[in-house]
N, C-alpha and C positions, 0 to 999 in steps of 0.2 A: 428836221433831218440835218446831221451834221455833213461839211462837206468833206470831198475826198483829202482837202489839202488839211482841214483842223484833224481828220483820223490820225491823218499819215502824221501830225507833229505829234498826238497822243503816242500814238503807238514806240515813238520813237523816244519818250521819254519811258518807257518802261525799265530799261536798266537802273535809272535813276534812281526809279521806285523802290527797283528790288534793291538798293544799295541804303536810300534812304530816306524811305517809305512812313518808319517808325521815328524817326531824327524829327520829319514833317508833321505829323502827326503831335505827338508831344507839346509840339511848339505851337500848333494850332487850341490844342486843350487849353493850356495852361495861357493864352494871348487871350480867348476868346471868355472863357473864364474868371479871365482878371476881369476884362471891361461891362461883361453881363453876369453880373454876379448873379440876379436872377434867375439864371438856369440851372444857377446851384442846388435850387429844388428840384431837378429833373435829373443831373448826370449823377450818378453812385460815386461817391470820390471815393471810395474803395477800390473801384475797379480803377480810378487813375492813379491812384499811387503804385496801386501794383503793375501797373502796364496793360493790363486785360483791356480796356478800352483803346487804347491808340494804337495797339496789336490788330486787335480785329477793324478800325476802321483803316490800319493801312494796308491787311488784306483788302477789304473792301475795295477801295480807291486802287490798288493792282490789277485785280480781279475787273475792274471795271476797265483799266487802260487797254487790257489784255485783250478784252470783250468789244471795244469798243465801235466794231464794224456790226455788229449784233449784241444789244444789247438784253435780248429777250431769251438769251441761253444761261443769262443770268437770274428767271424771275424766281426760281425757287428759294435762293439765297436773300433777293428782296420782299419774298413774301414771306421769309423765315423774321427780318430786320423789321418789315415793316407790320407785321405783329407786337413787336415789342416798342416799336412808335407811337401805336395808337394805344395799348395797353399806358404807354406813359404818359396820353395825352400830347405826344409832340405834333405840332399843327403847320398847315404848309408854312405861316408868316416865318416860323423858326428859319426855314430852308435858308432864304436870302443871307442869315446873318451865318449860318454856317458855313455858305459859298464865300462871302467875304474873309472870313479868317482864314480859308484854306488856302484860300491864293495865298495873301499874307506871307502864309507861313511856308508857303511853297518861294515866295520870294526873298524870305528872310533866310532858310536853310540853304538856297541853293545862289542866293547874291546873281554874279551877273551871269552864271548860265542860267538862270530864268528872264529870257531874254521878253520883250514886249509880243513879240511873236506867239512864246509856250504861254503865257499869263493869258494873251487874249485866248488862244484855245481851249486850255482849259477852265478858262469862265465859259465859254460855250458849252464845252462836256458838262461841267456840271450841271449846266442847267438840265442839259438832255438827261442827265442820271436824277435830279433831283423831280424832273416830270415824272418819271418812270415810278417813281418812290410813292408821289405824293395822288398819282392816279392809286394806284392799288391802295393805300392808306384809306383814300376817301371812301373807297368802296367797304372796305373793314370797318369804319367809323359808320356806315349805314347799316351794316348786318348785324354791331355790336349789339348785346340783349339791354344795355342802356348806355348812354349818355354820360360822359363826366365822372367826377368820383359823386359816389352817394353812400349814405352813415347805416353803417351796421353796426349790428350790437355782439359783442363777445358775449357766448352764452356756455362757454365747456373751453375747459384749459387740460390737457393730458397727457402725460410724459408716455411717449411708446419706444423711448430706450431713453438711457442715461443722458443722451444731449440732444435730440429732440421731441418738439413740444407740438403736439396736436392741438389746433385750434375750429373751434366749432363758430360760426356766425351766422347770423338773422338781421335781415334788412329791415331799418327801422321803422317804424309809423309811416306813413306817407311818402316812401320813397317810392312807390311805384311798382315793386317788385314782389314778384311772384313768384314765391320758391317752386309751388305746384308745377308750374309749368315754364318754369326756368331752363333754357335746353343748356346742357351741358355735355362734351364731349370728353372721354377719358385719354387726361396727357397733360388737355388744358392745365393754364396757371391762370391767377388770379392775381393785382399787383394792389399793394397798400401802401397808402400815401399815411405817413408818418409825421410826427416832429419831437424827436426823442430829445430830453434835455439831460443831456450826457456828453461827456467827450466834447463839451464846451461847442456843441453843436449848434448854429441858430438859423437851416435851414431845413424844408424839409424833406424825409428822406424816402423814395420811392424803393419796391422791391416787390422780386418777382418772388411767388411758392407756390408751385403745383399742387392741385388738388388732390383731397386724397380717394375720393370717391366721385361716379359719375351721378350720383345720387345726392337730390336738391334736398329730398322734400322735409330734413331735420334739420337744413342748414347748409352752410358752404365750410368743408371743411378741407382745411388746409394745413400741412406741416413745416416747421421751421428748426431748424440745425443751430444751436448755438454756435456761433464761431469765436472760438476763443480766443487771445492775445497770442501773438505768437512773432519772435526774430521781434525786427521794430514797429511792427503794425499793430495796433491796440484792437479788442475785442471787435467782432463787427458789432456799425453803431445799430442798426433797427434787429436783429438777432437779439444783440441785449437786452435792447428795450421791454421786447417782445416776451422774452422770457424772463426777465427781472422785475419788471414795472407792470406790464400790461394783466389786467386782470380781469376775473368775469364782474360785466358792465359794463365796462370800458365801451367806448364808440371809436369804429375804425371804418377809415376813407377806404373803397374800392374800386377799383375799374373794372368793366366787364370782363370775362373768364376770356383770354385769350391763347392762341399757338397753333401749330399745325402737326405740334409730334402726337397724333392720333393713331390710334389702332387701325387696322386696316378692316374694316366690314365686309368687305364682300369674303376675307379668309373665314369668317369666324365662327362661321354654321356647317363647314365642311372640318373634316379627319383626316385628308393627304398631306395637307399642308402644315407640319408640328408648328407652336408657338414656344420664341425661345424669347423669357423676359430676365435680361441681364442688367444686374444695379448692383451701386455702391453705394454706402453712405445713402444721404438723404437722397440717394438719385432711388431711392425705391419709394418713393413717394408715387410718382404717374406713373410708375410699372403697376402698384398697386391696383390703382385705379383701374388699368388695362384687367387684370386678372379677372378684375371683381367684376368686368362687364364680360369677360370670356365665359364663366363659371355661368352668369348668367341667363346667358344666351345659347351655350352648348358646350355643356361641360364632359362632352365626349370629345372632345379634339385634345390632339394628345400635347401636355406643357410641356417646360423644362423650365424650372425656375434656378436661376442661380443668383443668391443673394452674396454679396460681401460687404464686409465691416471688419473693423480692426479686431472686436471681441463679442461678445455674447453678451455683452452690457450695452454696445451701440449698435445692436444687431434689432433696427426697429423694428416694430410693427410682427414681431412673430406671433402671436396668438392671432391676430386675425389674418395673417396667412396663413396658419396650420389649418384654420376654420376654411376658408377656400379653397384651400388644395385637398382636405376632407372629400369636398364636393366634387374631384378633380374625374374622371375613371380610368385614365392616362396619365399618367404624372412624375417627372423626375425631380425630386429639391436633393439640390448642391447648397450646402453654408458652407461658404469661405470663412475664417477667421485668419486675417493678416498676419495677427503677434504669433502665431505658431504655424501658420500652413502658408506656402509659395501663393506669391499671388499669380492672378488666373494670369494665361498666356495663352498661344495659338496650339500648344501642343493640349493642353488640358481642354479648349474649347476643341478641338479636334476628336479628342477621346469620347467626350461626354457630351457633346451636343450634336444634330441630326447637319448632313451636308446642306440637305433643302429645307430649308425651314423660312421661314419670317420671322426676323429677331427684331428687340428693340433695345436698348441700352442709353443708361441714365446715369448719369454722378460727375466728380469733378471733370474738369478740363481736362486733368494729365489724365483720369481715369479713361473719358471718351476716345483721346488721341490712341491710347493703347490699343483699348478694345478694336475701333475704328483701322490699324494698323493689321493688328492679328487675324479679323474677320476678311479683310482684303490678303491676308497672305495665305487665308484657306479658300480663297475665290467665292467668297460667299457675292451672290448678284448684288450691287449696288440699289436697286430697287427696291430687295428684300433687307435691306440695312436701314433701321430708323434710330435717330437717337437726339438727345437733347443735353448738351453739357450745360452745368449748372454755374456759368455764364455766357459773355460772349462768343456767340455761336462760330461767328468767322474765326475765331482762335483756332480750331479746330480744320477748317478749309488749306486744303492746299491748293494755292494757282501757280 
């Protein structure tokens, strides 16, 4: 239990944070980085060159200063992080070395107003936010369906639009694994430990891709977006890999199916309550999934599917949605194409989607912040809002 005088000095650093939260951050990356280069196989340097990482951990570290007389108003945004901790393998020993660089870098950005007073408190906080992390992790590391990464076998490679690629997997000989009775929840993602030799690469590279089905028993299938070169950032490295190099045979590292952006079950047998599944781009990947367990389970409940993509070339996975919405007895499909039609807003989600519903929404960053914006300016309940942007979750948080 932290005491009332280290709150009172956190709290009191929060202007700092909000001033310079991301200055600290960066600095911590990039210090922590140099001297363990070994964790080069764990963080995306993707997401640090383009800021997505030290954005969302310096939400984090605000959101926590903010919080810091209750830290358990926090747990949904910790158990959103610390899914993708144990999906990476990050283990408590990490903690300590992360605590050290943050100070660091909290005393390097901020010189002598990080006085011995604010350094010693916030090694205290941290420690209490890093309990808080590494308790719910352990428990996800016990429920996980297994252990570690383990070798599966690429068995079906299949383009369902122009630029992504459907992948099909089977756990190999004696991994332990049991597609039969593998529980998997529609949303999950699945993360693959890579080592692409490309872009003069020579760590290795983790990444997250939602399933595409809630359905084991022919494999774990999973889709992936090429990310092409784009301004000064070169192709994404395991994207490319993935789609250029990797082929059926190939053996790829997995961690168990992880996330919490799931379907809500107690809606899905009833008809008051519409189902609105909102994507972009690859974010229709675990919408899919959603569907295909809706259709399953009670295909009288009324959808709205609204899919968007920039054209009819990247507009994935349309045949087996036209196949489940087939099945639908209620059913609204919206296609968006961007190169010729406004993209969605609150007045078009106003017009064409129900007031009350359960909505769920999936695709980039900017895409979630939008949706996530428009949806709060029609009053939709925050309860009934789920979504997953396809990175850093905190990007998206405002504290």
């Amino acid at each position: 239990m932290l005491s009332e005088h280290t709150r009172t000095i956190i709290k009191a650093t929060v202007p700092v944070l909000e001033q310079q939260g991301t200055v600290i951050t960066r600095t911590f990356y990039k210090n922590m980085l140099a001297e363990h280069t070994e964790l080069l196989n764990i963080f995306n340097r993707t997401n640090q060159k383009v800021g997505a990482q030290p954005n969302a951990l310096a939400t984090t570290v605000l959101a926590a200063a903010k919080n810091i007389d209750d830290l358990s108003v926090l747990m949904d945004h910790v158990k959103q992080i610390g899914h993708k901790h144990r999906a990476l393998q990050i283990k408590p020993e990490h903690y300590p070395i992360v605590g050290e660089y943050l100070l660091k870098a909290i005393r390097e950005v901020l010189g002598d107003a990080a006085t011995p007073e604010i350094i010693s408190a916030w090694g205290e906080a941290y420690q209490a936010i890093a309990d808080v992390f590494i308790t719910v992790e352990n428990k996800m590391y016990e429920e996980a369906s297994w252990s570690g990464w383990k070798p599966f076998e690429i068995t079906a490679k299949e383009y369902v639009s122009s630029e992504v690629a459907q992948f099909t997997v089977k756990p190999k000989v004696n991994s332990g694994i049991d597609l039969a009775i593998l529980p998997i929840t529609p949303g999950q993602y699945i993360t693959v430990n890579t080592h692409p030799v490309r872009q003069g690469n020579q760590y290795d590279a983790l990444r997250h891709y939602s399933l595409c089905s809630a359905s084991a028993k022919d494999g774990l299938r999973f889709a992936v977006k090429m990310e092409a070169a784009r301004d000064d950032y070169p192709a994404g490295l395991v994207s490319e890999y993935l789609h250029k190099d990797a082929k059926i045979g190939d053996e790829i590292k997995l961690s168990a199916p992880a996330g919490d952006f799931t379907i809500n079950r107690e809606l899905i047998n009833q008809t008051k309550v519409p189902l609105v599944l909102l994507s972009s781009g690859a974010g229709v990947t675990p919408i899919l999934a959603m569907l295909e367990e809706q259709v399953e389970c009670n295909p009288e409940r009324p959808v709205y599917w609204i899919q968007s993509s920039y054209d009819e070339k990247t507009q994935a996975f349309k045949k087996h949605v036209d196949r489940l919405l087939a099945r639908c007895s209620n059913v609204e499909k919206i296609i968006v194409h961007t190169n010729t039609q406004p993209m969605i807003d609150a007045k078009f989600l106003k017009e064409r989607t129900p007031a009350h519903a359960d909505v769920y929404t999936c695709g980039s960053l900017a895409f979630m912040q939008a949706m996530l914006g428009h949806l709060r300016e029609l009053e939709h309940r925050d309860d009934m809002i789920h979504y997953e942007p396809f990175g850093p979750k905190m990007s998206t948080v405002n504290v």
